[in-house]
py3Dmol code that shows the C-alpha trace and the ligand (Angstrom):
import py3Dmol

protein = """\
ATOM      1  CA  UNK A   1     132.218 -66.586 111.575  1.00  0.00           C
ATOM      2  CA  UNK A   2     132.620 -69.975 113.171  1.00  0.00           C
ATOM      3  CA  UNK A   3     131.140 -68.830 116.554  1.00  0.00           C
ATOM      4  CA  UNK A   4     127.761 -67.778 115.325  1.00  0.00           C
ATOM      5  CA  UNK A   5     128.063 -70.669 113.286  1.00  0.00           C
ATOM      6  CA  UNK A   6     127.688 -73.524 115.457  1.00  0.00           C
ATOM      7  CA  UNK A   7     127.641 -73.326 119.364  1.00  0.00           C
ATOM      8  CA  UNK A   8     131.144 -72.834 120.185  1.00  0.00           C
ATOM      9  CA  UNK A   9     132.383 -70.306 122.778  1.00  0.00           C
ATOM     10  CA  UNK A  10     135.782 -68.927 123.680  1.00  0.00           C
ATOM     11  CA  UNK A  11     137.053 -69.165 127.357  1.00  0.00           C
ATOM     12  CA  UNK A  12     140.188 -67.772 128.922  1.00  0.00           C
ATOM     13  CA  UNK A  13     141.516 -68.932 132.576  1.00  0.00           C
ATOM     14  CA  UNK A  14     143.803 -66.692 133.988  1.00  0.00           C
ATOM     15  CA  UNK A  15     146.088 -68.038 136.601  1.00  0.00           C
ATOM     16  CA  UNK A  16     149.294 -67.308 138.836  1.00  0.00           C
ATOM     17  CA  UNK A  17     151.173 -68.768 136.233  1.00  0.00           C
ATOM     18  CA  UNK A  18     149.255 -68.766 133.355  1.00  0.00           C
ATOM     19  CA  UNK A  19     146.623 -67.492 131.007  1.00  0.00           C
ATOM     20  CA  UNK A  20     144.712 -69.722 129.003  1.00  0.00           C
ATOM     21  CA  UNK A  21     142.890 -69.219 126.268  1.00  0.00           C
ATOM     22  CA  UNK A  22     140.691 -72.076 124.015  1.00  0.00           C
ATOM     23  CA  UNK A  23     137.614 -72.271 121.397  1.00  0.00           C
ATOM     24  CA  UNK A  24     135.031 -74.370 123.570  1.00  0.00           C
ATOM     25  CA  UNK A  25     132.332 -76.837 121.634  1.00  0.00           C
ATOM     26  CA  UNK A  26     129.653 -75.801 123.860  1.00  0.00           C
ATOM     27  CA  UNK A  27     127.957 -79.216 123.393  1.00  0.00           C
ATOM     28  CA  UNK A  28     130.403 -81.459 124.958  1.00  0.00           C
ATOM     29  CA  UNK A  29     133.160 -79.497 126.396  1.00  0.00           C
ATOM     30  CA  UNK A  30     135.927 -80.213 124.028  1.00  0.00           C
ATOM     31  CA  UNK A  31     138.283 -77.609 123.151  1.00  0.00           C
ATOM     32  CA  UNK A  32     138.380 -76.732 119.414  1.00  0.00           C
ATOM     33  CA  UNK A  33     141.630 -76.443 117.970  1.00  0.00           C
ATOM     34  CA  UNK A  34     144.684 -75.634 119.833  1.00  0.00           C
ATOM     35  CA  UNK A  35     144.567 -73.919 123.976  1.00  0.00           C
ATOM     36  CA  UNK A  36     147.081 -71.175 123.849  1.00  0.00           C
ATOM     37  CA  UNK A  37     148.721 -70.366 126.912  1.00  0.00           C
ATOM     38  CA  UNK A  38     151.008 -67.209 127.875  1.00  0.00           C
ATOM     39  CA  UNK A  39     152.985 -66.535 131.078  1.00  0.00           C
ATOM     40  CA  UNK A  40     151.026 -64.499 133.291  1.00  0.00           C
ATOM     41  CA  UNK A  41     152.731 -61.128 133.664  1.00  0.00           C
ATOM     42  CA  UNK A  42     154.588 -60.073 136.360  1.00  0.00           C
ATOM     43  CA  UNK A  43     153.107 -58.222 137.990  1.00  0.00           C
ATOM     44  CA  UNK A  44     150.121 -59.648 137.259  1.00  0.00           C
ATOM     45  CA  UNK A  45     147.936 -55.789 137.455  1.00  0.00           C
ATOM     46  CA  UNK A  46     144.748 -55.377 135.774  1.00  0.00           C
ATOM     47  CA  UNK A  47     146.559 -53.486 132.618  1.00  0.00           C
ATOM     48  CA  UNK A  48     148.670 -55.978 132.102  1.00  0.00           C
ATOM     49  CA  UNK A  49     147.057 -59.161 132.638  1.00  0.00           C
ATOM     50  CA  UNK A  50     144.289 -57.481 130.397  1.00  0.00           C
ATOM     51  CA  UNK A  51     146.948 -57.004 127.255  1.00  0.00           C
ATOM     52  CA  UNK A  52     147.524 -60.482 127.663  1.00  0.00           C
ATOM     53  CA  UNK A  53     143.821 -61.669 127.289  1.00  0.00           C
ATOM     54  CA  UNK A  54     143.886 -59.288 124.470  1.00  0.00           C
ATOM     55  CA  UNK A  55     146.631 -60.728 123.016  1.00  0.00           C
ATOM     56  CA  UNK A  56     145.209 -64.192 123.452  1.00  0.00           C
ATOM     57  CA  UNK A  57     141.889 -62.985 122.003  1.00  0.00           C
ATOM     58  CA  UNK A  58     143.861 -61.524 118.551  1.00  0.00           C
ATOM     59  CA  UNK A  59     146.371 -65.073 117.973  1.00  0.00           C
ATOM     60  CA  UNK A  60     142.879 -67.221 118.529  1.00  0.00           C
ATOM     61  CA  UNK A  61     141.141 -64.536 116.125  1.00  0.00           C
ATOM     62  CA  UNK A  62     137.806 -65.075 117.477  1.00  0.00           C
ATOM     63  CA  UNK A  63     135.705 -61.927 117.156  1.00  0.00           C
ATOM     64  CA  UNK A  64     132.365 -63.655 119.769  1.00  0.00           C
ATOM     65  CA  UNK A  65     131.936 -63.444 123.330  1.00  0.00           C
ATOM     66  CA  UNK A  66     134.657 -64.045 125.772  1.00  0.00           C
ATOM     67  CA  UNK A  67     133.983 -65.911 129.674  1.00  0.00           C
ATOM     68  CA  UNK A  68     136.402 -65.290 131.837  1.00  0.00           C
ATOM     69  CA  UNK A  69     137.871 -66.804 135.057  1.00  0.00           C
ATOM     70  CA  UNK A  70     140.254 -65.983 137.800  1.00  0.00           C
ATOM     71  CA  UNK A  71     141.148 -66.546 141.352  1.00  0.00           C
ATOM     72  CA  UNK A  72     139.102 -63.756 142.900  1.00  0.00           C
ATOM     73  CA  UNK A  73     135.415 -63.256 144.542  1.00  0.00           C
ATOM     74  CA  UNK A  74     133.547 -61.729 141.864  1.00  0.00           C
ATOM     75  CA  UNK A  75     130.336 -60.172 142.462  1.00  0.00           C
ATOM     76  CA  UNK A  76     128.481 -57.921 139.900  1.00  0.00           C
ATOM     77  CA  UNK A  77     131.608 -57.805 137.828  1.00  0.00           C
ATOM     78  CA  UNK A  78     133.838 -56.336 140.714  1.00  0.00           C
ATOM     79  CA  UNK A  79     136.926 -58.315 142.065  1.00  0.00           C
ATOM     80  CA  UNK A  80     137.018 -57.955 145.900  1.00  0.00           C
ATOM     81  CA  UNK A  81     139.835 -60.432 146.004  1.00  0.00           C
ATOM     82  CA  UNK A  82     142.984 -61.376 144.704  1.00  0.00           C
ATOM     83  CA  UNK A  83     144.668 -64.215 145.411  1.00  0.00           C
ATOM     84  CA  UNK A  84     147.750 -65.515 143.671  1.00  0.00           C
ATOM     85  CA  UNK A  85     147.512 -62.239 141.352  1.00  0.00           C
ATOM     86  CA  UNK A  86     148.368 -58.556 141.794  1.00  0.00           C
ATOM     87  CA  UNK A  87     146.134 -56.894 144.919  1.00  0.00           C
ATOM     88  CA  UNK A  88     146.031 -54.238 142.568  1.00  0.00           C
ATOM     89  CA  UNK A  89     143.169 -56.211 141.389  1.00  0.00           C
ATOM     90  CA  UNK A  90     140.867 -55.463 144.541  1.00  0.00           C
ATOM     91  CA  UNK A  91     138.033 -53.418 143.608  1.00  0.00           C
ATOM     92  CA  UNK A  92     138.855 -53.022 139.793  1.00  0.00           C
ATOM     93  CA  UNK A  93     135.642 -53.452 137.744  1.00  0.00           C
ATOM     94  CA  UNK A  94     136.514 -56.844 135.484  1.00  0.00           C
ATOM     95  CA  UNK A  95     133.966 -56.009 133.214  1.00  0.00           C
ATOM     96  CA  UNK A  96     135.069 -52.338 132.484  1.00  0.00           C
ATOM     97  CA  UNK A  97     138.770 -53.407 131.948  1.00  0.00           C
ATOM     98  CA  UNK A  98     138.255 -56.575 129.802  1.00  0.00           C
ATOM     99  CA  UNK A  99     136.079 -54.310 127.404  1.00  0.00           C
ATOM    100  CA  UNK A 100     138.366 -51.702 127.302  1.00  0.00           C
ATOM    101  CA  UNK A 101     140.734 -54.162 126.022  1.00  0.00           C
ATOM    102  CA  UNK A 102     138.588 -56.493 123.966  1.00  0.00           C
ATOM    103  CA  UNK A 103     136.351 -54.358 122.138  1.00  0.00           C
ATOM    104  CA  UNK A 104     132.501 -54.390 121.900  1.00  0.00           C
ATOM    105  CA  UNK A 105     131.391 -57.592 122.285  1.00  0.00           C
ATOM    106  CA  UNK A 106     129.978 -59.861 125.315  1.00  0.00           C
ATOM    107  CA  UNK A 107     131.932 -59.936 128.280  1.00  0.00           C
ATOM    108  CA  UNK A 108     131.290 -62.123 131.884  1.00  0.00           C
ATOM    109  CA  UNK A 109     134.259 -62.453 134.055  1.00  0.00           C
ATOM    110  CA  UNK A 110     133.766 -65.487 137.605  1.00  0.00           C
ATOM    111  CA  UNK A 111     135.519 -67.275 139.712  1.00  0.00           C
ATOM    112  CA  UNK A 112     137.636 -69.968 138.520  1.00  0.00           C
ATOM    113  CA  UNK A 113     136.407 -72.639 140.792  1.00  0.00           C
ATOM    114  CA  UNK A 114     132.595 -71.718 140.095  1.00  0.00           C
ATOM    115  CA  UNK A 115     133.710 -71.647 136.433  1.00  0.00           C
ATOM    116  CA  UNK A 116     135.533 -75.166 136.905  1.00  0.00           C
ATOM    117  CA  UNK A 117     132.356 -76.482 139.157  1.00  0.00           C
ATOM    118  CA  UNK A 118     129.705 -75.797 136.525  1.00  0.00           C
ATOM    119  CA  UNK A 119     131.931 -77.135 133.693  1.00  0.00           C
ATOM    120  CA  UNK A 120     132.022 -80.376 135.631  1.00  0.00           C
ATOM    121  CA  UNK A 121     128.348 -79.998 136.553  1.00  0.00           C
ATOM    122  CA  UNK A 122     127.759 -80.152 132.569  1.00  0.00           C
ATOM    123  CA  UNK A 123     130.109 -82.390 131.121  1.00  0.00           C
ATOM    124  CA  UNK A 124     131.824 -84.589 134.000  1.00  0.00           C
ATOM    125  CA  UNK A 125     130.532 -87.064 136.600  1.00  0.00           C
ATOM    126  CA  UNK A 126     126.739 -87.052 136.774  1.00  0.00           C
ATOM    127  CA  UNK A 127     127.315 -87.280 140.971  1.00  0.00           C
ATOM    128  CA  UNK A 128     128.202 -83.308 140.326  1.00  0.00           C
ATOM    129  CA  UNK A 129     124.846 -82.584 139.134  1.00  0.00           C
ATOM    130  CA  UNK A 130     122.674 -84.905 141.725  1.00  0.00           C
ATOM    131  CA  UNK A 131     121.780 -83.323 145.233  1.00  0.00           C
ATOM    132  CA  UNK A 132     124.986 -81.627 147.517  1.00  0.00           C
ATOM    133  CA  UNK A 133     128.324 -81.514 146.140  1.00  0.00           C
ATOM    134  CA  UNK A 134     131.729 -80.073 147.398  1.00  0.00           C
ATOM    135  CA  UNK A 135     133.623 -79.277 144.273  1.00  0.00           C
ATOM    136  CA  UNK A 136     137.511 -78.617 144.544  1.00  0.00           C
ATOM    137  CA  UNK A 137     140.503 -77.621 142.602  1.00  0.00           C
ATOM    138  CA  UNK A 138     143.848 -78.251 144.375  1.00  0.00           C
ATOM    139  CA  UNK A 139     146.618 -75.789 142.443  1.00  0.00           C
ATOM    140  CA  UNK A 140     148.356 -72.799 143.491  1.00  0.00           C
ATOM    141  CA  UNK A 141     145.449 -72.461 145.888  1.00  0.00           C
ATOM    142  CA  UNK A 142     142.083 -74.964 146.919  1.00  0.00           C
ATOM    143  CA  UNK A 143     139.432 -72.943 144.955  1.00  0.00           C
ATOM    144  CA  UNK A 144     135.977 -74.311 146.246  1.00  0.00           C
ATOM    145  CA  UNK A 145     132.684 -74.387 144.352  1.00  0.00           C
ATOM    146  CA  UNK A 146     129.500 -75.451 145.983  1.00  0.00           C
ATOM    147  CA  UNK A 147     126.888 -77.701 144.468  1.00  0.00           C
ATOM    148  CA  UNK A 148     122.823 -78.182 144.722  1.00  0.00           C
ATOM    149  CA  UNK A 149     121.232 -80.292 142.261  1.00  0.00           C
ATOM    150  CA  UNK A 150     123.799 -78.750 139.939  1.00  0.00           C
ATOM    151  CA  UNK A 151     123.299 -75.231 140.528  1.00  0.00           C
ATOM    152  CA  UNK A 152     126.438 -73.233 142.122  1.00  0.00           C
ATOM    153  CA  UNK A 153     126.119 -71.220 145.377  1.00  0.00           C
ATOM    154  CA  UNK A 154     128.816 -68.810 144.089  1.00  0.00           C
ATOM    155  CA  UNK A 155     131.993 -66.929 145.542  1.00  0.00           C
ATOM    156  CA  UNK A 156     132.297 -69.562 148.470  1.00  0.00           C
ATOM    157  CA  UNK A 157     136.505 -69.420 149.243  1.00  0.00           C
ATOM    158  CA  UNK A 158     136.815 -72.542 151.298  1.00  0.00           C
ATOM    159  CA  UNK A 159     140.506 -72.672 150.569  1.00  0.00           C
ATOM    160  CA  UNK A 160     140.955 -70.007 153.247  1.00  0.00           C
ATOM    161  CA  UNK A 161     139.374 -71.111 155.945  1.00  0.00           C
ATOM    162  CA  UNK A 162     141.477 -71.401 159.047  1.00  0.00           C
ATOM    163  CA  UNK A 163     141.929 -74.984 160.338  1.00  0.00           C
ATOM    164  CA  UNK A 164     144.022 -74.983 163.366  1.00  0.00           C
ATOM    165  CA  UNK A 165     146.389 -71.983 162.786  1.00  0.00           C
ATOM    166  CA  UNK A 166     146.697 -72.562 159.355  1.00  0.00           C
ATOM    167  CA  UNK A 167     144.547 -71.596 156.460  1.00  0.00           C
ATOM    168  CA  UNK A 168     143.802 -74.861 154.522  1.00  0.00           C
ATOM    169  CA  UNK A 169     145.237 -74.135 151.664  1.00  0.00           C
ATOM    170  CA  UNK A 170     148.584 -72.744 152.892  1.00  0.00           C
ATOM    171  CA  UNK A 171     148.764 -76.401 153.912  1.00  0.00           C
ATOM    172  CA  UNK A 172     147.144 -78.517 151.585  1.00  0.00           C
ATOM    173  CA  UNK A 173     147.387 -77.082 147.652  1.00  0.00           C
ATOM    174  CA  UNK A 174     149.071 -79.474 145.734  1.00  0.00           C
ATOM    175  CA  UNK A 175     151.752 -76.229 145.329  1.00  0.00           C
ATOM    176  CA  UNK A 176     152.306 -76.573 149.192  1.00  0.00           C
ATOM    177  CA  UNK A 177     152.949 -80.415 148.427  1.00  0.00           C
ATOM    178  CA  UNK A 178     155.371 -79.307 145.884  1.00  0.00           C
ATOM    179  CA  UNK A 179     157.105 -76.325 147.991  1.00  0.00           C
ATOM    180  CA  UNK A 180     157.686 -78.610 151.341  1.00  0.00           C
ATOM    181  CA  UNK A 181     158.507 -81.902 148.969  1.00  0.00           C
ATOM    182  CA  UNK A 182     156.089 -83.864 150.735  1.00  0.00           C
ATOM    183  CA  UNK A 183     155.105 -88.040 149.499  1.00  0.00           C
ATOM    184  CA  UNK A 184     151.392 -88.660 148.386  1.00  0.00           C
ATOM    185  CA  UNK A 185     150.733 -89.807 151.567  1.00  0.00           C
ATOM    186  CA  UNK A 186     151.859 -87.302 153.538  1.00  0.00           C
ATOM    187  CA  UNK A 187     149.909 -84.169 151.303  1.00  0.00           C
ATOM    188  CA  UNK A 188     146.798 -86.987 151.397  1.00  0.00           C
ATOM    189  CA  UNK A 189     147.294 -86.297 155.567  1.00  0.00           C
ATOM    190  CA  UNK A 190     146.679 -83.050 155.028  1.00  0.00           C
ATOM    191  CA  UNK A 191     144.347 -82.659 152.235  1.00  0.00           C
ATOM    192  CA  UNK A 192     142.320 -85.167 155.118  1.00  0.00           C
ATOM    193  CA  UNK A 193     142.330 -82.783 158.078  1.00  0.00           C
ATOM    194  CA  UNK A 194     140.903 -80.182 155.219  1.00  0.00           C
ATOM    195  CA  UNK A 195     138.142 -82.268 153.981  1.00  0.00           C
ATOM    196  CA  UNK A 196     137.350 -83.211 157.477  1.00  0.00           C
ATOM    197  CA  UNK A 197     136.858 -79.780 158.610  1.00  0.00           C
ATOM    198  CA  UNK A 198     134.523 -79.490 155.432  1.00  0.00           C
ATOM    199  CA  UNK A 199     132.512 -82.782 156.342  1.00  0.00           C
ATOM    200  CA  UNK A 200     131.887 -80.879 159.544  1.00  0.00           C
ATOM    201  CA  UNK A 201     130.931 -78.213 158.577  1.00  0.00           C
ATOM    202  CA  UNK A 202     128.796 -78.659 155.396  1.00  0.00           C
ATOM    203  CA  UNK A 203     128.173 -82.482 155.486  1.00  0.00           C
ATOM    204  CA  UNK A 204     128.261 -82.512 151.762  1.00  0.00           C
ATOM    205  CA  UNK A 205     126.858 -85.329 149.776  1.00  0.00           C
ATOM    206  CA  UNK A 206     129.732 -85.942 147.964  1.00  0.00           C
ATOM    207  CA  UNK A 207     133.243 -84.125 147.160  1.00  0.00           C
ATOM    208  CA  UNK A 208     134.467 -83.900 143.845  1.00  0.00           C
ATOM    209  CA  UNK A 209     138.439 -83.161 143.641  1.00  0.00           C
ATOM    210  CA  UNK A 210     139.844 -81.383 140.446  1.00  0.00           C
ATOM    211  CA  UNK A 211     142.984 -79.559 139.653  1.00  0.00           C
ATOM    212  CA  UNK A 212     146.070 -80.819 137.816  1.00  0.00           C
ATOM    213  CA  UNK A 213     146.908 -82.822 140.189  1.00  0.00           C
ATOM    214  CA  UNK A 214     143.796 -84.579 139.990  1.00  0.00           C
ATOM    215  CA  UNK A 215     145.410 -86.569 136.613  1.00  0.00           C
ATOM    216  CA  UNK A 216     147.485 -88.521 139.210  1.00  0.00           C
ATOM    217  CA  UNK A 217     144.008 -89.517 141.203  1.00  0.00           C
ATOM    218  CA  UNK A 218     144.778 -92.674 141.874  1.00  0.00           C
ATOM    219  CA  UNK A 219     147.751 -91.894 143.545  1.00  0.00           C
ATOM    220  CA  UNK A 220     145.903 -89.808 147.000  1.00  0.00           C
ATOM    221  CA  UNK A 221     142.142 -90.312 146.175  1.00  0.00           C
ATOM    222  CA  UNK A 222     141.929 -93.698 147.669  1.00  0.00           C
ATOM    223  CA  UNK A 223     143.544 -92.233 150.767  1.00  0.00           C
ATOM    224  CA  UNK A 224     140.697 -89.898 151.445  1.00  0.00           C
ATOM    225  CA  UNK A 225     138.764 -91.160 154.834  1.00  0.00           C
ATOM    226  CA  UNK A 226     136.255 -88.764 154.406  1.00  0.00           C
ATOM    227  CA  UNK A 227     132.496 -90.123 155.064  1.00  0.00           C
ATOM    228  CA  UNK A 228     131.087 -89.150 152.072  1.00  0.00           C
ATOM    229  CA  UNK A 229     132.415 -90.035 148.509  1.00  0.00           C
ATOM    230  CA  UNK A 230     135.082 -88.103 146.765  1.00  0.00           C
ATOM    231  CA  UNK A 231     136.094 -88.809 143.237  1.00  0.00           C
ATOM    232  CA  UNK A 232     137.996 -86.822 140.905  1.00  0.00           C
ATOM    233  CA  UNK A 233     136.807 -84.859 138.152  1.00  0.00           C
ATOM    234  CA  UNK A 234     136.538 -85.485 134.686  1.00  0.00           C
ATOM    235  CA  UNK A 235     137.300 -82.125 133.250  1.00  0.00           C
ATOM    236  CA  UNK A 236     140.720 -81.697 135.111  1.00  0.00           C
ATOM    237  CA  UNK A 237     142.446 -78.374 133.832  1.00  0.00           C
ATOM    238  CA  UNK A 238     140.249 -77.859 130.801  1.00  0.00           C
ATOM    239  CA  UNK A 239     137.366 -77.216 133.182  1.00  0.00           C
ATOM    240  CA  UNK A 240     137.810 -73.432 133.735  1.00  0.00           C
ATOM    241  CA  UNK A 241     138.097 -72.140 130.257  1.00  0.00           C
ATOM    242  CA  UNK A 242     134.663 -74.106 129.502  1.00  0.00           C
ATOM    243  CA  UNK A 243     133.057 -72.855 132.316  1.00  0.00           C
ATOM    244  CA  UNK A 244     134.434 -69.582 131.844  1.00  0.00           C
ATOM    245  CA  UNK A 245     132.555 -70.508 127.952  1.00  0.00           C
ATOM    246  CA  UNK A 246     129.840 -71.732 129.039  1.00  0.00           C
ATOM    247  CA  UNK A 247     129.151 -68.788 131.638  1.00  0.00           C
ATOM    248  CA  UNK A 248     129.149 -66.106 128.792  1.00  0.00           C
ATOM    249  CA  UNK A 249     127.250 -68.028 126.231  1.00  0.00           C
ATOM    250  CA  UNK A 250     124.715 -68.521 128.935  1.00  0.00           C
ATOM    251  CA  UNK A 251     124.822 -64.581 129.984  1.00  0.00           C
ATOM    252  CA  UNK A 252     125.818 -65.108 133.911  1.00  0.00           C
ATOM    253  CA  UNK A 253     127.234 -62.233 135.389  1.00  0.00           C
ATOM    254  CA  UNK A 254     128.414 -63.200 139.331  1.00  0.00           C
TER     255      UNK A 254
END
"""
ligand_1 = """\
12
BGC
C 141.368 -68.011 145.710
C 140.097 -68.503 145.075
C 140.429 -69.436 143.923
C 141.388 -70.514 144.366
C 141.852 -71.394 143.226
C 142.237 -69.174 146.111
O 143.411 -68.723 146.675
O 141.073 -67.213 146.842
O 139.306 -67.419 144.617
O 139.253 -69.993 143.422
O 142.543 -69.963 144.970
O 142.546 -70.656 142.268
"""
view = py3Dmol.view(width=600, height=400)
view.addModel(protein, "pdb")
view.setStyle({"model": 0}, {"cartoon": {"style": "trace"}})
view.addModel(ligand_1, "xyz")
view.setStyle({"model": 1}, {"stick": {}})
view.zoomTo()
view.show()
């Protein structure tokens, strides 16, 4: 089989509006062959977002371990949150579902941030891997995942902290810069108020910004009056299914 073959691992992300599934070279953080994406269920329980993987899992046919990632706090393989996904989810053991589903093989289920973080850690801008880093994806949500010397302090949910009377990311996901129409500049206001409650905070070394929207970098980066540096990530939306690949093949369980 290809996976015990060479180092290549499989990693699904599973998202509001997606699930994502790819073959991961676990060298350099390409994808092998295609990514194959289906809608995410509505409603997105356990039982159904769990046939899905499944489903991804069969049409890849990749019998190895599978990494997993989605929007939830995950500690020892127990979602206590569920954001953007069914609340159904709260409590459900990950671990017990995805094997009931997948079969006997190696299972680790994390956060999607953390997931993203330590994909960019490995194969992105070396500034993720030296001293403190605020890593952040700007979606549906702001998924946070926070940095020393490369190694992730996990489960951190920055994205909800209040700022004012509103939670930051209510405000300042690039999906509330869709929903209220707003310019660049005006979602780069925001996104500023956010990272300056951060900076105060945490006084990170740097911040690294990631998310789709991160393609268009150029366009709100340079905006950023932050003290410390932010640049975008490398990885963009590939980052969680590696991470979510490179957190199985390395046997975390969060
Ligand atoms: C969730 C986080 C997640 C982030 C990005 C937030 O709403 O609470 O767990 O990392 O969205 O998906």
């Amino acid at each position: 089989m290809l996976g015990a073959m060479t180092n290549i691992g499989f990693g699904i992300d599973i998202g509001g509006s997606g699930i994502k599934g790819a073959r991961v070279d676990l060298d350099n953080g390409d994808f092998v062959g295609d990514r194959i994406k289906i809608a995410t269920p509505r409603p997105a329980t356990p039982e159904a977002v769990a046939k899905t993987v499944a489903e991804i899992v069969r049409l890849a046919e990749w019998d190895g371990p599978v990494g997993l990632t989605m929007p939830s706090v995950i500690k020892a393989q127990i979602a206590r949150t569920a954001a953007n996904i069914d609340e159904s989810w709260i409590g459900t053991d990950v671990h017990e579902l995805f094997a009931r589903h997948l079969g006997d093989r190696e299972i680790t289920v994390l956060n999607d941030a953390d997931a993203a973080g330590i994909a960019e850690v490995a194969f992105g801008d070396p500034r993720a891997r030296q001293g403190s880093a605020l890593f952040l994806t700007f979606g549906t949500g702001i998924g946070s995942a926070l940095l020393i010397d490369g190694h992730l302090f996990p489960n951190t949910e920055l994205g909800h902290l209040m700022i004012g009377d509103f939670e930051a990311e209510e405000r300042a996901s690039s999906a509330a810069k869709d929903r209220d129409e707003l310019s660049f500049r005006k979602w780069a206001k925001r996104v500023n108020r956010v990272l300056a409650e951060y900076e105060r905070l945490l006084n990170p070394g740097a911040f690294i910004v990631g998310g789709g929207i991160s393609r268009e970098h150029e366009k709100w980066v340079p905006l950023l009056e932050v003290e410390a540096p932010v640049f975008p990530a490398q990885l963009r939306n590939r980052a969680g299914i590696v991470g979510a690949a490179m957190a199985v093949a390395a046997h975390v369980t969060p």
